[in-house]
C-alpha positions in Angstrom: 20.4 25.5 -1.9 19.4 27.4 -4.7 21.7 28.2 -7.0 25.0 26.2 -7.4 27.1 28.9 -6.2 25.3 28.7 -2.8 26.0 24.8 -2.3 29.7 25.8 -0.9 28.0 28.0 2.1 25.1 25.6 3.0 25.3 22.6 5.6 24.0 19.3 4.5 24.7 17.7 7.8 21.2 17.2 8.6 20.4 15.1 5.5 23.3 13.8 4.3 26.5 12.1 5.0 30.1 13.8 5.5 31.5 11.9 2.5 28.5 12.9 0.3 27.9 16.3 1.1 31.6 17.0 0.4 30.9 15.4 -3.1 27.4 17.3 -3.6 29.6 20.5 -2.8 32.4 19.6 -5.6 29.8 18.1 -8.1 27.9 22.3 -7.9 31.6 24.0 -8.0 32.8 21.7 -11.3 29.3 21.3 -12.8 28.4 22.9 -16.4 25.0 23.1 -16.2 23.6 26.5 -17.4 22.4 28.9 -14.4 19.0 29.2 -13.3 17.4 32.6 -13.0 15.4 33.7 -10.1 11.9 33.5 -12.2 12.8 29.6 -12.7 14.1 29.0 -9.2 10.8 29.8 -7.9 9.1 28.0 -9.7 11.4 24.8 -8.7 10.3 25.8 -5.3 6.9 25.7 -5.4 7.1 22.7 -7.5 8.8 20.9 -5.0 6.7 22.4 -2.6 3.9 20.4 -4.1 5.8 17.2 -4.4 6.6 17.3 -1.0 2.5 17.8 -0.4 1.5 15.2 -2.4 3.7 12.9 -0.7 2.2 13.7 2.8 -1.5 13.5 1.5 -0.4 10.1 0.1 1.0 8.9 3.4 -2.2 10.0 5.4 -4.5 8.4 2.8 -2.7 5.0 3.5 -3.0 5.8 7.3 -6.4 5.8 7.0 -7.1 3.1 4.3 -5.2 1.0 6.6 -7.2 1.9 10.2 -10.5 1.5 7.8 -9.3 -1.7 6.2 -8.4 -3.2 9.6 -12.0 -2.5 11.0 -14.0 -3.7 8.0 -11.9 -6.6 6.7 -9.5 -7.4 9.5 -9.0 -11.0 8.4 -8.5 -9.9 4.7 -6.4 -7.5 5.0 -3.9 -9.7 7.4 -4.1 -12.4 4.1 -3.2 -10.3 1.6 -3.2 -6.4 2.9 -4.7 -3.2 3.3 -3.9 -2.2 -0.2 -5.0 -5.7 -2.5 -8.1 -6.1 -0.3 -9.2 -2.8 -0.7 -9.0 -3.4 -4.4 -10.6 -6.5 -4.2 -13.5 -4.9 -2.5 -13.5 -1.9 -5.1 -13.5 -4.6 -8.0 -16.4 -6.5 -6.2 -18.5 -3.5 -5.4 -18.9 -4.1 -1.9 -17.6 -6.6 0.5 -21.1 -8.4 0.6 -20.8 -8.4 -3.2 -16.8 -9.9 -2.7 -18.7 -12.6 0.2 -21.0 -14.2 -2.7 -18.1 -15.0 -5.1 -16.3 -18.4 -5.0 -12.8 -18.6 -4.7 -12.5 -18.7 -8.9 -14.1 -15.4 -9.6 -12.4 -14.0 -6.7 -8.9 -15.4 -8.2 -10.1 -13.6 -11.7 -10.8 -10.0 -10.6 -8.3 -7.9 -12.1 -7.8 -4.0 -12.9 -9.6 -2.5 -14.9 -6.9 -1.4 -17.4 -6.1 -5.0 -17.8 -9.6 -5.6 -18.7 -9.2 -3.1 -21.4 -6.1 -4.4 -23.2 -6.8 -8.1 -22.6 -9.9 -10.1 -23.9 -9.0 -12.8 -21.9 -6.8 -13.0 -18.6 -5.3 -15.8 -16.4 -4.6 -14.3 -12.9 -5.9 -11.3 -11.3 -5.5 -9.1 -8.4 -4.5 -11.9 -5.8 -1.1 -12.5 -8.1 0.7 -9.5 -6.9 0.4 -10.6 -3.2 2.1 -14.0 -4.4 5.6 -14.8 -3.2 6.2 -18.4 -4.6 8.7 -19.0 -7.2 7.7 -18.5 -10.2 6.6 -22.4 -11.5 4.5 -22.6 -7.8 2.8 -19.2 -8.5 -0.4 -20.6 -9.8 -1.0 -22.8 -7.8 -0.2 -20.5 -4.7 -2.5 -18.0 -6.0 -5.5 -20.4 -6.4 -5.1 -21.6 -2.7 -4.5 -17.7 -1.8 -7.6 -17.1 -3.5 -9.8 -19.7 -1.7 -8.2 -18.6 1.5 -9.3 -15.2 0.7 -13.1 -16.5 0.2 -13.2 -17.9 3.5 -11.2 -15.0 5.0 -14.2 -12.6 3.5 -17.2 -14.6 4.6 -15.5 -14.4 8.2 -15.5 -10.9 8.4 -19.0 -10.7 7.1 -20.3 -13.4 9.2 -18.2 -13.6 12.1 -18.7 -13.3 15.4 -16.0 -11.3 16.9 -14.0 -8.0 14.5 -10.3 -9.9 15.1 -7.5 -11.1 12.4 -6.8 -14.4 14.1 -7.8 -16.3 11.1 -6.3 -14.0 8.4 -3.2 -14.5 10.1 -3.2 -18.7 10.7 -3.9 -18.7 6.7 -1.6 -16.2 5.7 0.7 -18.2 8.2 -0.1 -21.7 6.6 0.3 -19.9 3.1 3.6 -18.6 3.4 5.3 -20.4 5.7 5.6 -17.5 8.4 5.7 -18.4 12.3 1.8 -16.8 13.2 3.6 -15.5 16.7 5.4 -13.0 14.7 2.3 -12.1 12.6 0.1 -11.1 15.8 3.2 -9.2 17.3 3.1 -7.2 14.2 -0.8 -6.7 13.7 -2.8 -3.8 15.5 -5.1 -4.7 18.4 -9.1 -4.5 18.0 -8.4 -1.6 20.6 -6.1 0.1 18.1 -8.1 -0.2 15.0 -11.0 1.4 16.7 -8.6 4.5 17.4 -10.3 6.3 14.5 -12.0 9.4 15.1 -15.7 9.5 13.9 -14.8 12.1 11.3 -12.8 9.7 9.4 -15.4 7.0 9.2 -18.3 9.7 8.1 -15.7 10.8 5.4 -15.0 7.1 4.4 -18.8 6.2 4.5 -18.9 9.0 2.0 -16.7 7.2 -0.5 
């Protein structure tokens, strides 16, 4: 749009709604901010040019955490997701550092800016994934967490690279039907869908 006087000329169609592109068009007419010059409006651009960046480089990074996540944990990241298991694996190390931790320590690893401001701590990274109310919460989050062991030592010591048991506990742990679980999961076939250049870039890491 540019400047306000502009806002009158411009079609909003594509992004927003009759009713509130007529009252974007009124609030620019009526409003008394001071003008921008032409200096400032480019720098607006390129600023948003950069937000608009960020945000894609954001969404391919989870794109690729997630393919990644899905062929090195499968069964922990269908327990608690892409995003909390790759933390827990950060926190641990490595995921055959996270395999030789009982469920307690495993309940107990938390950020490191909590570790910072806290001397002592009660629940960890494993309490964000919890969706109890909030008197069952502990004691959700300790059977989440042992859950989580045996989810682990599957990935590392199991046969076959599939989510089937991620998804019965995560099933069993929050009540879900596991049906709608697999219809939602990707298939081994899909998960291995990532180029090689990806995985030499992640082994990087």
């Amino acid at each position: 749009m540019g400047n306000r006087i502009n806002a009158a000329k411009l079609d909003f169609s594509e992004i927003l709604a009759n009713k509130f592109e007529a009252k974007l068009k009124e609030a620019a007419l009526i409003s008394k901010g001071i003008e921008v010059s032409d200096l400032e409006l480019i720098r607006i651009r390129k600023l948003c040019d950069q937000v608009i960046l960020l945000a894609e480089n954001r969404a391919q990074l989870y794109d690729n955490l997630k393919s990644r996540m899905n062929n090195v944990a499968p069964n922990l990241t269908a327990l608690v997701g892409e995003l909390v298991g790759a933390r827990l694996i950060y926190r641990g190390g490595s995921l055959m550092n996270l395999v030789k931790l009982p469920a307690y320590d495993i309940q107990n690893l938390f950020p490191p800016l909590l570790k910072k401001t806290h001397d002592t701590h009660k629940h960890g990274l494993i309490y964000r994934v919890s969706q109890a109310a909030p008197k069952l919460k502990k004691k959700m989050m300790r059977s989440l967490a042992t859950k989580t062991a045996l989810a682990i030592r599957c990935d590392v010591f199991g046969d076959g690279k599939n989510n089937t048991m991620g998804i019965q506990s995560r099933a069993k742990t929050y009540d879900i039907d596991a049906d709608s679980l697999l219809a939602q999961t990707p298939t081994k076939s899909e998960t291995e869908a990532v180029d090689d250049q990806l995985v030499e870039e992640m082994d990087m890491i």
